[in-house]
Each structure stands twice: as structure tokens, then as C-alpha cells.
Residue, then its C-alpha position, 0 to 999 in steps of 0.5 A: x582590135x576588141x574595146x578593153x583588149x590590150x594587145x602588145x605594141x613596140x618596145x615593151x608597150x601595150x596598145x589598145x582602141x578605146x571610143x574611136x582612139x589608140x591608148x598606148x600604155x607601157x606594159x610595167x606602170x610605175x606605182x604611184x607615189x603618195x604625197x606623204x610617207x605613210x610611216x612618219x607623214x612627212x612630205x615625199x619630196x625628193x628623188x631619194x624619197x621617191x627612189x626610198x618609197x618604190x623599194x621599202x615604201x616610206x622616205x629615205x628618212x625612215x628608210x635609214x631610221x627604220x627598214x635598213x636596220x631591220x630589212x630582215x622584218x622590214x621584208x616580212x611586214x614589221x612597221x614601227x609602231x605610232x608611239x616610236x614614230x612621233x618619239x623619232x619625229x621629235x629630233x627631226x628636221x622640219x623643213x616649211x613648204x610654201x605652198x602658192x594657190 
């Protein structure tokens, strides 16, 4: 098995022999998730975020606020412009976040 060569493996996996060592890898990757909504800057913080971002790429807030009511444009790229977000963000919960080092 050649160095940077994957090679399928069992249940829908990717194997490969890197340095001496077998890297198994599933053959779909999950994209990463950001730490912020990259709409409203708000914490993804929840599954329903999580879930919110992998299909419409922002927080279930904004999906609810923004891509739901305009899926058709929300699809072909459209994005609510700086000004409509820190408008929408002014009657938005704010939630504070502990954070221990």
C-alpha cells in the first residue's frame, strides 16, 4: 500500500499506511462546525445549531429568522446584509458563557 493512497476499507471506511501506521478514516467527513454563526456571531452552542449549520450554514436562530423564510434565495447564496443582523440582534436573547481556564 503506497504512502498517501487510500484504499477502501469496511463499512464505508478509507484505509491508508502512513510512516510505519494504518490511518482509517470514514469515506464521508462530517465538515467542520465553527464556533460562531458566521451570519449573527452568536455561539453554536446546541445540537439544533449544529444540526442548523450542517444544512443552511448558520444557527437554528437565523435559520428560523433568515433561511427558512427565504430558502428559495437562501439556496442561491443570498445573506442578509450587517445592518438587518445587528437590527435582529438587538431583540435577541443574550445568554453569558462561563468560561473556565
Amino acid at each position: 500500500m503506497n504512502d498517501n493512497e487510500w484504499k477502501p476499507y469496511l463499512n464505508d471506511r478509507l484505509i491508508k499506511q502512513c510512516d510505519g501506521f494504518y490511518i482509517i478514516k470514514p469515506v464521508e467527513e462530517n465538515p467542520v462546525i465553527p464556533i460562531s454563526c458566521p451570519i449573527c456571531d452568536y455561539m453554536i452552542r446546541t445540537y439544533e445549531d449544529e444540526k442548523s449549520y450542517r444544512n443552511f450554514e448558520c444557527c437554528e436562530s437565523c435559520e428560523t429568522f433568515w433561511a427558512r423564510p427565504n430558502l428559495s434565495s437562501w439556496r442561491n447564496g443570498w445573506r442578509p446584509e450587517k445592518n438587518q443582523v445587528i437590527s435582529r440582534l438587538k431583540d435577541r436573547k443574550k445568554i453569558t458563557v462561563n468560561m473556565v481556564f
